[in-house]
C-alpha positions as CSV (number, residue, x, y, z in Angstrom):
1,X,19.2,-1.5,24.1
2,X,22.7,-3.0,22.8
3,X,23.4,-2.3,19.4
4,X,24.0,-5.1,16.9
5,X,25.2,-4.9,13.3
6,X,22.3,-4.4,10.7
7,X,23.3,-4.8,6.9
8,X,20.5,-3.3,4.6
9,X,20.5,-6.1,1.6
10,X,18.7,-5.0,-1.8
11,X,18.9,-6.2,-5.4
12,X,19.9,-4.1,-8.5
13,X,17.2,-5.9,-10.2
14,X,14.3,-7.7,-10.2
15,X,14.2,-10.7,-12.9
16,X,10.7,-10.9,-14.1
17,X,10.9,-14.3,-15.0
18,X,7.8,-17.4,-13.8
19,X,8.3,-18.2,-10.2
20,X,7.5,-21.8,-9.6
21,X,6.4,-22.3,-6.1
22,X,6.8,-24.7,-3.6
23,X,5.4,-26.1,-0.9
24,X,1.7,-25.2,1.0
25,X,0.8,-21.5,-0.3
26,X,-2.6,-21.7,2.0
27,X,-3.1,-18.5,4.1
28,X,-2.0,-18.9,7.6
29,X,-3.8,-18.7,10.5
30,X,-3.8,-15.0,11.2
31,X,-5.7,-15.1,14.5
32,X,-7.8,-12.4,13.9
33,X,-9.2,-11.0,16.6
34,X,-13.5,-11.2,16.8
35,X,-14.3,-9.7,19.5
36,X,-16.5,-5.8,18.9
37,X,-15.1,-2.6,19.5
38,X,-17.2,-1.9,22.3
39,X,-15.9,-4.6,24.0
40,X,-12.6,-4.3,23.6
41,X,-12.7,-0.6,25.1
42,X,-15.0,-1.6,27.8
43,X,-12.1,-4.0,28.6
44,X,-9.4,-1.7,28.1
45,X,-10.9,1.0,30.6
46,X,-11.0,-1.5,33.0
47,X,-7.7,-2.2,33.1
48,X,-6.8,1.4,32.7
49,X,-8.6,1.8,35.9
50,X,-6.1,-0.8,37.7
51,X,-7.6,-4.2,36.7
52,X,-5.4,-6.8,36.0
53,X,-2.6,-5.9,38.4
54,X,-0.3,-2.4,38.5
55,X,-2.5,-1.2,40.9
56,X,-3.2,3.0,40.3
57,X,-6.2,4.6,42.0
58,X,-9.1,6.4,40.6
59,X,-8.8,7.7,37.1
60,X,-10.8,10.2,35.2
61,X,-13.1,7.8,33.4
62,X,-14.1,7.0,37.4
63,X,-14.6,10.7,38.2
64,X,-15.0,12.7,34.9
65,X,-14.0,16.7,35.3
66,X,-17.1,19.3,34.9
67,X,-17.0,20.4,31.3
68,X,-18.7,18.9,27.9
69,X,-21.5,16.3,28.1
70,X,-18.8,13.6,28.7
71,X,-17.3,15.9,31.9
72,X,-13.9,16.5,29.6
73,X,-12.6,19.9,29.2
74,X,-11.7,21.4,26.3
75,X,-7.6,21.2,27.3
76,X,-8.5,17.5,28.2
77,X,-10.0,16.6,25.0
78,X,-7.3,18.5,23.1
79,X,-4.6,16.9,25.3
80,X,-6.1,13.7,24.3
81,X,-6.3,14.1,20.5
82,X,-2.7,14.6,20.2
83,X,-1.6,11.6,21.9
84,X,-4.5,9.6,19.8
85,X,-4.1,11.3,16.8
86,X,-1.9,14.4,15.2
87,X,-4.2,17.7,15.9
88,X,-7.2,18.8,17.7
89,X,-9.0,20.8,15.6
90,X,-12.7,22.5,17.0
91,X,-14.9,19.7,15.6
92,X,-12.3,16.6,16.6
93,X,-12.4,18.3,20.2
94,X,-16.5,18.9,20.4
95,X,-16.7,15.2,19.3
96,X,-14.2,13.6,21.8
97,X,-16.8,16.3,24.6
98,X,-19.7,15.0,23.1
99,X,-18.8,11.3,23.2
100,X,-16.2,10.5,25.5
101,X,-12.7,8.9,25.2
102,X,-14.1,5.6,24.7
103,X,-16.8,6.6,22.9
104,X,-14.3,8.5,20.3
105,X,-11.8,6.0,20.0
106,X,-14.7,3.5,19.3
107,X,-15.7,5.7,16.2
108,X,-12.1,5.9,15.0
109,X,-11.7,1.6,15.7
110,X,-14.7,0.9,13.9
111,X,-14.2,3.6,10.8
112,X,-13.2,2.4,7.6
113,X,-9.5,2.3,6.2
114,X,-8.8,6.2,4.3
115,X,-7.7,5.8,0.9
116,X,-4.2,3.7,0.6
117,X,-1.1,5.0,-0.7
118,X,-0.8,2.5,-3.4
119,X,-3.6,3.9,-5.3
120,X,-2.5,7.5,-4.5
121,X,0.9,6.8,-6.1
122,X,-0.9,5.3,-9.4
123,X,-3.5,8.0,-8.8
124,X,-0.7,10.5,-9.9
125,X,0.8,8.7,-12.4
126,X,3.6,7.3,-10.4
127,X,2.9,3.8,-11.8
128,X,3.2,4.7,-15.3
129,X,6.3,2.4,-16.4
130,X,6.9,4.7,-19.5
131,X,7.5,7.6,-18.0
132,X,10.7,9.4,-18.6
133,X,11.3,10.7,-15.0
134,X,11.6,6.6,-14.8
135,X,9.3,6.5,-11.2
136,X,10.5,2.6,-10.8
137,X,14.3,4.0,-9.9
138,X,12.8,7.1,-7.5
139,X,12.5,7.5,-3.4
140,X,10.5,11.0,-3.8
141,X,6.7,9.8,-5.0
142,X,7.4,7.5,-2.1
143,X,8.2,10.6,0.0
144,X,5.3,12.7,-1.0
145,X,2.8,9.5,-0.9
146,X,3.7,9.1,2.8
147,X,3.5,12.8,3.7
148,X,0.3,13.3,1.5
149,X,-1.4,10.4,3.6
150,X,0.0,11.8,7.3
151,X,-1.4,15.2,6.3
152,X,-5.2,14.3,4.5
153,X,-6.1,10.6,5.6
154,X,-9.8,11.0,7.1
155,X,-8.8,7.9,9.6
156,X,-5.9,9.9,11.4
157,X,-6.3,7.7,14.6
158,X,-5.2,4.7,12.1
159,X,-2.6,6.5,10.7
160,X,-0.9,7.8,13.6
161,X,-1.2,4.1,15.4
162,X,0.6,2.8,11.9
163,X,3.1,5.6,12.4
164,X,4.0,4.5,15.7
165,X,4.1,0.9,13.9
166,X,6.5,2.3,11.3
167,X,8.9,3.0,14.1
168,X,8.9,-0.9,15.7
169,X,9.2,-2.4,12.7
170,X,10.8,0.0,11.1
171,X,11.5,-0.2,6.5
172,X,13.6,2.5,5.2
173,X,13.5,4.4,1.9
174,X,16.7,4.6,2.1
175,X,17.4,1.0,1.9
176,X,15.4,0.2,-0.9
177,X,17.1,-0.2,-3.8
178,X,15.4,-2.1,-6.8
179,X,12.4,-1.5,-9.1
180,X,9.1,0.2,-8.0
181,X,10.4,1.1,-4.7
182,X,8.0,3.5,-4.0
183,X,5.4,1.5,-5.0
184,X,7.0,-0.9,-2.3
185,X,7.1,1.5,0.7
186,X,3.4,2.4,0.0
187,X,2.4,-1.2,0.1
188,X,4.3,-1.5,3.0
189,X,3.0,1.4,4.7
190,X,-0.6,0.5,3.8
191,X,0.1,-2.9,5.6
192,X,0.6,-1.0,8.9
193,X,-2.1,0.8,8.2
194,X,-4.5,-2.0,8.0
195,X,-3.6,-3.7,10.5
196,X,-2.8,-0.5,13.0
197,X,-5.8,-1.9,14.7
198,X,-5.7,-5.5,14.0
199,X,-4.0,-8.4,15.5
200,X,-0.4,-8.4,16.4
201,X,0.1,-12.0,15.0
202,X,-1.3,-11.1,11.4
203,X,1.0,-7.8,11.3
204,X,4.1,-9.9,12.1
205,X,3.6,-12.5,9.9
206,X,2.2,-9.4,6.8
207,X,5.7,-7.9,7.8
208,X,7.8,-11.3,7.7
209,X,6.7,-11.6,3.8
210,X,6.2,-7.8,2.6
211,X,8.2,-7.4,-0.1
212,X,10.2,-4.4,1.3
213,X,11.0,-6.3,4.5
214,X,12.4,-8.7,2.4
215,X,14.9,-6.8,0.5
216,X,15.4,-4.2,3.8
217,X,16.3,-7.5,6.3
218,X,17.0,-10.0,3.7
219,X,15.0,-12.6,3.3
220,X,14.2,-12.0,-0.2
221,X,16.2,-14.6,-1.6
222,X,17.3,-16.3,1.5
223,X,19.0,-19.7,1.1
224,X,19.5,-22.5,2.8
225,X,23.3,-23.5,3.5
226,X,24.9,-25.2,0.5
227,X,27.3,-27.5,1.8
228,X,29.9,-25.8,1.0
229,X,30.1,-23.3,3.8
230,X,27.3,-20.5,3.1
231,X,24.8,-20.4,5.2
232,X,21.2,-18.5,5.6
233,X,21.2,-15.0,6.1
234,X,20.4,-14.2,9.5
235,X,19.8,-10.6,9.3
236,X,15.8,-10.5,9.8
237,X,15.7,-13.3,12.5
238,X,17.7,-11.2,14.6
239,X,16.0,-8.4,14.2
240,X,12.4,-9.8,14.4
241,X,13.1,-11.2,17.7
242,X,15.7,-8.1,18.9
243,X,12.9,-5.0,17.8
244,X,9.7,-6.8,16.6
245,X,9.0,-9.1,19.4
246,X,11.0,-10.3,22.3
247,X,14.0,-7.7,22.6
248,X,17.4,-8.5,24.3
249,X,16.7,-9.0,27.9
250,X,13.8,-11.1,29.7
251,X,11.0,-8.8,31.3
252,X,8.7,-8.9,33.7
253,X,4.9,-8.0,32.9
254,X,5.5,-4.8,33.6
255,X,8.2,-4.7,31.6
256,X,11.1,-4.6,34.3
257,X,14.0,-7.0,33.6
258,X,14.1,-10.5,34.6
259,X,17.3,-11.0,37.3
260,X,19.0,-13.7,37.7
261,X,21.8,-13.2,40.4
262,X,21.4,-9.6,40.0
263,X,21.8,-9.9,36.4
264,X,19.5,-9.6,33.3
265,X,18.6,-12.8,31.4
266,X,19.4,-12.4,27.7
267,X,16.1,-13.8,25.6
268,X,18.0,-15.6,22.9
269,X,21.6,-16.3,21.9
270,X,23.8,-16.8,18.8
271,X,22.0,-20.2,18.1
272,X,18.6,-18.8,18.3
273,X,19.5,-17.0,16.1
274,X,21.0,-19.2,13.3
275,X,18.5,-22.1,13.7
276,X,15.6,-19.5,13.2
277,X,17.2,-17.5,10.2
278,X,16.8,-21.5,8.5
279,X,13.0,-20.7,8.6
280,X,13.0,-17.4,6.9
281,X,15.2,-19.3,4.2
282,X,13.6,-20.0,0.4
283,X,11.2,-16.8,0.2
284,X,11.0,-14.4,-2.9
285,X,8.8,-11.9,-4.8
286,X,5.8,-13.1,-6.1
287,X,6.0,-12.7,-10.1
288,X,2.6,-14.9,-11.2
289,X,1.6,-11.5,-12.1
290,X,3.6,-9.9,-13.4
291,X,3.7,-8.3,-17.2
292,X,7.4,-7.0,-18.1
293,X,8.2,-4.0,-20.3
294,X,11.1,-3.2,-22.6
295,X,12.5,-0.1,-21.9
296,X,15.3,1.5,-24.2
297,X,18.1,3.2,-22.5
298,X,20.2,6.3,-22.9
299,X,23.6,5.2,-25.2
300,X,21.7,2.0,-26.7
301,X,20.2,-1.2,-25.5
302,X,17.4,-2.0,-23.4
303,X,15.9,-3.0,-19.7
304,X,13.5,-5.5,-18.6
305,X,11.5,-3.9,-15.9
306,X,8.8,-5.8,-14.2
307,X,5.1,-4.3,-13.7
308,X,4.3,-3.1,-9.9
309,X,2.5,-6.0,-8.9
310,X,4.9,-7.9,-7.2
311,X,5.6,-5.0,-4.7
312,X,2.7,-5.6,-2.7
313,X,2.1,-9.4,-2.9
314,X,3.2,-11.2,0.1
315,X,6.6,-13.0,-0.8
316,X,5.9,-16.7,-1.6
317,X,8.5,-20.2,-2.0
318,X,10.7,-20.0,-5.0
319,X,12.6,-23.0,-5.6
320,X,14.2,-25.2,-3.9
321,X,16.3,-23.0,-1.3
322,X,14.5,-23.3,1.6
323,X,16.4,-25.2,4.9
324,X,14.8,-28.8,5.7
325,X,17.0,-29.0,8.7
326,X,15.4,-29.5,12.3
327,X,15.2,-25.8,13.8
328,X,15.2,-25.0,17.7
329,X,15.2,-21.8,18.8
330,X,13.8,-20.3,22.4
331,X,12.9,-23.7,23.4
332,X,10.9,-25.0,20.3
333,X,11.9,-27.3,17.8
334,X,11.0,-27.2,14.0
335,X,10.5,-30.8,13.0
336,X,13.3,-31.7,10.2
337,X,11.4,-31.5,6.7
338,X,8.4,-29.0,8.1
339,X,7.2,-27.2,4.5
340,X,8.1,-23.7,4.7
341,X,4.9,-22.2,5.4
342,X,4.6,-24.8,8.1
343,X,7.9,-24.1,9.6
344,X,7.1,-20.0,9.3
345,X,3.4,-20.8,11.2
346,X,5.6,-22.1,14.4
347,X,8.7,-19.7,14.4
348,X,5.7,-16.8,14.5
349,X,3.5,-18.2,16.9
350,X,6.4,-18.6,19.3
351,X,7.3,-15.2,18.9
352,X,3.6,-14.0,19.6
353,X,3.2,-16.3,22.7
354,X,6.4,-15.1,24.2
355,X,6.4,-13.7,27.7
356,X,8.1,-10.8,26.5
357,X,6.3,-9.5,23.6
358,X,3.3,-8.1,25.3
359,X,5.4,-5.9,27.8
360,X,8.3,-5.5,24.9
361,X,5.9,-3.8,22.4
362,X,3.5,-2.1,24.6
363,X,6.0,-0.1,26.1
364,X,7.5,0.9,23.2
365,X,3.6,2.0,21.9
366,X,3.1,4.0,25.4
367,X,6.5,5.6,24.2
368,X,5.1,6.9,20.6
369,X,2.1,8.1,22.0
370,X,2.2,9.4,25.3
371,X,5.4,9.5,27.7
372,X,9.0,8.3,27.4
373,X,8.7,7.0,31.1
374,X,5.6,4.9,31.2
375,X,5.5,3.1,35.2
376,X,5.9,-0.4,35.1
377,X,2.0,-0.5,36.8
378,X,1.1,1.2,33.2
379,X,3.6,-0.7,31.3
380,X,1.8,-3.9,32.9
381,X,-2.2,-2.5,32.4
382,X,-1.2,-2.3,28.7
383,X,0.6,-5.4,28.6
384,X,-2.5,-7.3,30.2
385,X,-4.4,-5.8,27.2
386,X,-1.8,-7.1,24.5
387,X,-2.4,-10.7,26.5
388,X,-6.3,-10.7,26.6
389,X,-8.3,-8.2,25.1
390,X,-11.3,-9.3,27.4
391,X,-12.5,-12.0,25.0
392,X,-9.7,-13.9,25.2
393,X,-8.0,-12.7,22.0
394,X,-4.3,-12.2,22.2
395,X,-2.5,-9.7,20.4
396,X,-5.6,-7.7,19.8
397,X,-4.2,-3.8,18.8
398,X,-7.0,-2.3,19.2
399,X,-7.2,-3.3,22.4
400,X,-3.6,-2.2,23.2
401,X,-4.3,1.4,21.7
402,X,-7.2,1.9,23.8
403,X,-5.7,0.8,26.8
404,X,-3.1,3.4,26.1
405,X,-5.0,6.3,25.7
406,X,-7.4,5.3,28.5
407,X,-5.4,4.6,31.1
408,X,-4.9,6.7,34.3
409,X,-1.3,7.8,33.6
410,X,-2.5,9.2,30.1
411,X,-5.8,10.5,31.6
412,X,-4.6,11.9,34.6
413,X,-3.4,16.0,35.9
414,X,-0.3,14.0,37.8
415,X,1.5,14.1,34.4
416,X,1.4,17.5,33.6
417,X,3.4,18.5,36.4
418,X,5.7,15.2,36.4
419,X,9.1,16.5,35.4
420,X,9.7,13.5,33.4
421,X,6.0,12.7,31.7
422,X,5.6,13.2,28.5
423,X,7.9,12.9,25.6
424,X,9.4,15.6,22.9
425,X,7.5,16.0,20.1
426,X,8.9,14.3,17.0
427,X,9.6,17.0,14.2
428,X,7.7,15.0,11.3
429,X,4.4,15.0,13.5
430,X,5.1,18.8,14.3
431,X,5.0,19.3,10.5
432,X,1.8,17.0,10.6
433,X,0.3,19.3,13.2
434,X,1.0,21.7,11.6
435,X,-0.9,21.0,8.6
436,X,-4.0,19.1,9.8
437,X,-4.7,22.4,12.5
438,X,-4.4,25.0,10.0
439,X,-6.2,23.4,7.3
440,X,-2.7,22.9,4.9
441,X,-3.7,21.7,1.1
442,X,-2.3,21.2,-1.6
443,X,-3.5,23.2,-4.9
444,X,-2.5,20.8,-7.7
445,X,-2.9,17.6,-5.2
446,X,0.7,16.9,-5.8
447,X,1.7,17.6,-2.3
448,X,5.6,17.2,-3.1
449,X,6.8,17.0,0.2
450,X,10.4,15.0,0.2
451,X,12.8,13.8,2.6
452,X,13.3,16.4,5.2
453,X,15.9,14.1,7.3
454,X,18.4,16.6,6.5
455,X,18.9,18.3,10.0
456,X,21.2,21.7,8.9
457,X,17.9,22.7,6.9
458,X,15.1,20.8,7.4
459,X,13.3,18.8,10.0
460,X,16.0,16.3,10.5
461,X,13.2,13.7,10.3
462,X,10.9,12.3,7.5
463,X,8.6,9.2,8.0
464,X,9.6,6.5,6.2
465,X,13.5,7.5,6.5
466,X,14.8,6.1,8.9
467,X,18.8,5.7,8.8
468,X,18.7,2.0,10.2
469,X,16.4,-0.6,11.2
470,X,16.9,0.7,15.2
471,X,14.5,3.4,14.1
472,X,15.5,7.3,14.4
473,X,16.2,7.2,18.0
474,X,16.6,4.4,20.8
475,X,14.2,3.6,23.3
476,X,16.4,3.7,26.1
477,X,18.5,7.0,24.9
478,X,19.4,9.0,27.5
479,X,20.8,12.2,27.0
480,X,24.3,13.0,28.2
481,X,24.3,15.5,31.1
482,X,21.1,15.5,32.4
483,X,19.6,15.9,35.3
484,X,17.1,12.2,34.5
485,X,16.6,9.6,37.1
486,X,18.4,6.6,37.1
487,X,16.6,4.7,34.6
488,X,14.5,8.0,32.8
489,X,15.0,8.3,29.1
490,X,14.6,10.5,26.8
491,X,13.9,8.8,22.9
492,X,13.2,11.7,21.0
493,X,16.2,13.4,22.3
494,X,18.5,12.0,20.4
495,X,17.2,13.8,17.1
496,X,18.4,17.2,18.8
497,X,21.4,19.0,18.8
498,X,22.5,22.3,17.7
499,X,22.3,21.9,13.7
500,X,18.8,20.6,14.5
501,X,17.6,23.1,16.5
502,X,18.4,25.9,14.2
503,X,17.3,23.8,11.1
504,X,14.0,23.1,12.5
505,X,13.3,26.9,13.6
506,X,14.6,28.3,10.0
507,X,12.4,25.6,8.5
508,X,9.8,26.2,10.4
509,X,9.6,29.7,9.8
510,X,9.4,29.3,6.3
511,X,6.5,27.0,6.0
512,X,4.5,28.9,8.4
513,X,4.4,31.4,5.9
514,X,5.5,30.5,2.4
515,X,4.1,27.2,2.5
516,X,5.8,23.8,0.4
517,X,6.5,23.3,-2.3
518,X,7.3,27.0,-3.6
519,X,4.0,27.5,-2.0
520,X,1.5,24.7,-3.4
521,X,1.0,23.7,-0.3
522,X,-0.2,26.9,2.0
523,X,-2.1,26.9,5.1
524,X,-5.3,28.7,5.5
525,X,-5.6,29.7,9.2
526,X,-9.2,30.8,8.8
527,X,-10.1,30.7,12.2
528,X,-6.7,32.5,13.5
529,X,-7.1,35.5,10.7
530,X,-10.2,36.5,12.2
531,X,-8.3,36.6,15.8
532,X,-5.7,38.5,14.4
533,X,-6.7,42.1,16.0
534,X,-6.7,40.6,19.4
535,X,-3.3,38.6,20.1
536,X,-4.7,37.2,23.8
537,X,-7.0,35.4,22.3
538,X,-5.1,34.4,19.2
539,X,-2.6,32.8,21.5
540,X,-5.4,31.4,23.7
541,X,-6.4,29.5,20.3
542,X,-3.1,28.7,19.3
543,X,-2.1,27.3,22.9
544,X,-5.6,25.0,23.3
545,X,-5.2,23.3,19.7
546,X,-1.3,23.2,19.9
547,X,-0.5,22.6,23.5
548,X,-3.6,21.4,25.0
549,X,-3.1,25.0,26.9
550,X,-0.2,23.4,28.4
551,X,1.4,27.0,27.0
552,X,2.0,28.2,30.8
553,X,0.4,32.2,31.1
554,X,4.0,33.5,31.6
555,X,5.1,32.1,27.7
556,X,1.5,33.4,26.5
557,X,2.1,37.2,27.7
558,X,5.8,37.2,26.3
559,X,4.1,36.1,23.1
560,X,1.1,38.4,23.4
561,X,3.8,41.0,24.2
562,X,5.9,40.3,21.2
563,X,3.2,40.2,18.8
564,X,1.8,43.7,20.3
565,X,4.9,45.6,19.9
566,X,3.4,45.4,16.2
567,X,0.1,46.9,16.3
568,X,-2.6,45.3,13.9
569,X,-6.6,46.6,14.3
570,X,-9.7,46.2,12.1
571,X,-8.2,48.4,9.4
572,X,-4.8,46.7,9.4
573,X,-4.0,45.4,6.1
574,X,-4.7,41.5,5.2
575,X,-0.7,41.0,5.3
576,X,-0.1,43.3,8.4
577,X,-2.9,40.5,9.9
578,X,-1.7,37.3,8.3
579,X,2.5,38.3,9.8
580,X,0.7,38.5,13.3
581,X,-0.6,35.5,12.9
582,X,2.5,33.8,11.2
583,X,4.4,35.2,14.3
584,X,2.3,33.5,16.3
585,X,1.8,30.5,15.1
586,X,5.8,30.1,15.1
587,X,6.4,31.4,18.5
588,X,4.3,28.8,20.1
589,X,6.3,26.0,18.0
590,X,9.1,27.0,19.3
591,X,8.0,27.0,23.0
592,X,9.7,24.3,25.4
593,X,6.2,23.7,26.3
594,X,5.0,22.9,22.9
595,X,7.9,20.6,22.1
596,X,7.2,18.6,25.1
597,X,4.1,16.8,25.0
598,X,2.2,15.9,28.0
């Protein structure tokens, strides 16, 4: 992917003064998406199993394994869980046995939303304007919302699909900068997370007028040109066509470039640009309810800080600063004098009708979930998915996720021995594993878990923090000096070098045992404790729930081997059993074959 300059606008301020509106504020057409669950993953394993072009041969859904009542193993069911979700635990695994991969993934489509992290925050007391810790200026409650929801949310399927989301379309902590910010990234995040498995055409447009897009891309208090030489920001419609939608180069179904004499067709150019930044022109925060409070400062006078409602109402016409000008961009015009919400309705349909956008997005959703290197024949199953969810719904991400998780590459033995299947396992969802397997809590319920981005010392990654809008890593990194194809990439890679593999070892080592928090947060490992005399089977556990027993028997008798040059029996003290355990538990985290997900 080329790189292009990002600037990360904010305010100081918000004035919490009456908006008066303009134009149509109507709901737009959201196409959501009617079709059942059922059907959508009836339609999704049929493409998994090579309908609707890509060709592939049989897949396991065609010739189930011996094991459960389904025909999946227990290192199937566990291998699939940690692509769908963040941890296999005994129950998740005897309920993916019991009812299949489709019939699980139905469940988890059809389950209601977990609790949001908007009423968490206020919940704790984070929305209490007259507070002296002054929450409206803070990151961390944002920090600990987002890590509190990754670690307890019932609906973990949702939240690991909005997770994936978080990295498309990706808002920053970091470049948030004005009242209730944290209140912000929760409303944003709790937008993914509704719509995680919703339709792709109602996420874009919730995105286009969230609040913390606004301020991260811009458009929150975009103007039209004033005649005098300004002229509309064009920060967000680059970036919603470059990362949201489209990307740079024309593709294929299957998500191969478009040639044109050998070359690659670029999808839009510097006028598509500015002709589509005059749509996203005329939008701000939403004040109608908004109640303002009086706060007195340190050394005298006072500040006007608005209530927290605004940071989760979609933005809405302020003024009279949006562009009125005739817009063409990829081949569609904007009528001169289209009302905003008018003009917004055709920029975003064009964008979700693209060519591109089905291959574009699903690829970069196989990446998240299940391998850096998806085939194009897998790249184009999912992408027929995106374009007809079998109802004729377009868009549908259910669907889409499904397809993923069903289809023969993700199913399949091929991958575990393909060199260059799978993908390294992101450090935030190792410390999300980490939690949800050993049954982590928090004893006050404060779970005050910050930014860990630092890489010396911590995981050198924290959701919600990424350092620009291109995400924490490129799709199309590849590592320098490697032995990858031509064309193989490696995302994930780019989060490691030496500071990061020490820091996430040394950091590692201490949560495994101390905890978070200065040990509020402490895992139980109940079921491990009671293995603890008899290290085979201890790692046996560890290496089902953590690596799908992926953990090759040459790693598990080094392990085994380490951990007995320490002899623990029956009588062995509770310490003596929990430091075996510990040891364990740290040594299979550390493993190659842990870090690399297949």
């Amino acid at each position: 992917m080329k790189a292009k300059e990002t600037r990360m606008g904010g305010t100081p301020e918000l004035v919490a003064e009456p908006a008066q509106l303009q134009g149509d504020q109507s709901a737009l057409p959201l196409n959501r998406p009617a079709a059942a669950a059922s059907t959508l993953l009836g339609s999704a394993a049929l493409v998994a199993c090579g309908g609707g072009g890509g060709g592939g041969g049989a897949s396991q859904m065609d010739q189930p394994p011996s094991g459960g009542a389904s025909g999946i193993t227990q290192a199937q069911a566990a291998r699939f869980l940690l692509q769908a979700q963040f941890s296999a635990s005994d129950a998740e695994l005897a309920a993916v046995r019991t009812a299949g991969y489709a019939g699980w993934l139905q469940t988890q489509i059809q389950s209601a939303s977990g609790p949001s992290g908007w009423d968490w925050l206020n919940a704790r007391g984070y929305g209490d304007v007259n507070n002296p810790a002054n929450y409206y200026d803070q990151t961390y409650p944002g920090d600990y919302m987002v890590w509190n929801q990754l670690m307890t949310s019932p609906d973990a399927a949702r939240r690991r699909m909005a997770l994936a989301l978080s990295e498309i379309f990706v808002v920053s902590l970091n470049g948030l900068n004005f009242a209730w910010r944290s209140h912000a990234a929760a409303a944003y995040w709790d937008l993914l997370c509704t719509h995680a498995f919703g339709n792709y055409r109602a996420l874009l447009e919730a995105v286009t007028l969230n609040v913390a897009m606004g301020v991260y891309l811009n458009t929150k208090g975009n103007k039209k040109a004033d005649g005098k030489g300004s002229a509309p920001d064009e920060n967000y419609a680059r970036e919603v066509m470059q990362l949201f939608s489209i990307g740079l180069v024309e593709l294929n179904p299957d998500g191969t470039p478009r040639l044109s004499g050998g070359n690659r067709i670029d999808t839009y150019g510097a006028s598509d640009v500015s002709n589509l930044a005059q749509v996203f022109t005329g939008w701000d925060v939403d004040l109608s309810q908004n109640v303002s409070t009086s706060i007195a400062q340190t050394g005298g006078g006072t500040r006007t800080i608005p209530s927290t409602a605004f940071a989760r109402l979609p933005m809405v016409q302020v003024g009279n600063n949006h562009s009125m000008l005739a817009s063409t961009f990829l081949g569609v015009t904007i009528p001169a004098n289209t009302p905003a919400v008018g003009a917004l309705k055709i920029a975003l349909d064009t964008l979700f009708n693209h060519a591109n956008t089905a291959p574009f997005i699903g690829r970069q959703l196989i990446q998240r979930l299940v391998t850096s290197n998806p085939s194009p024949a897998y790249v184009q199953r999912v992408a027929a998915a995106f374009a007809n969810n079998g109802q004729g719904v377009r868009g549908d991400l259910a669907a889409v996720y499904a397809a993923i998780l069903l289809d023969e590459e993700a199913r399949g033995p091929a991958g575990l021995s393909g060199h260059e299947f799978g993908k390294l396992r992101e450090p935030m969802l190792r410390l999300v594993q980490w939690g949800r397997t050993f049954g982590a809590d928090s004893a006050t319920g404060a779970w005050k878990i910050g930014d860990l981005s630092n890489p010396a010392t911590q995981l050198g990654q924290s959701p919600l923090r990424s350092g620009t809008v291109f995400n924490f890593f490129r799709p199309g990194y590849v590592p320098p000096a490697t032995a990858l194809s031509a064309g193989a990439v490696a995302p994930e890679f780019q989060l490691v070098n030496e500071s990061t593999v020490g820091g996430y070892l040394n950091a590692l080592q201490g949560v495994i045992s101390g905890g978070i928090s200065s040990g509020d947060i402490l895992a139980r490992y109940t079921a491990e404790l009671a293995l603890a005399t008899d290290a085979p089977a201890l790692v046996a556990r560890l290496a089902l729930l953590l690596c799908a027993e992926q953990l090759s028997a040459a790693t598990q008798t080094v392990i085994v081997n380490a951990l007995n040059a320490t002899p623990v029996t029956a009588g062995s003290s509770d310490t003596a059993k929990r430091n075996r355990v510990y040891a364990a538990v740290l040594m299979v985290m550390a493993s190659a074959e842990y870090l690399v997900q297949k």
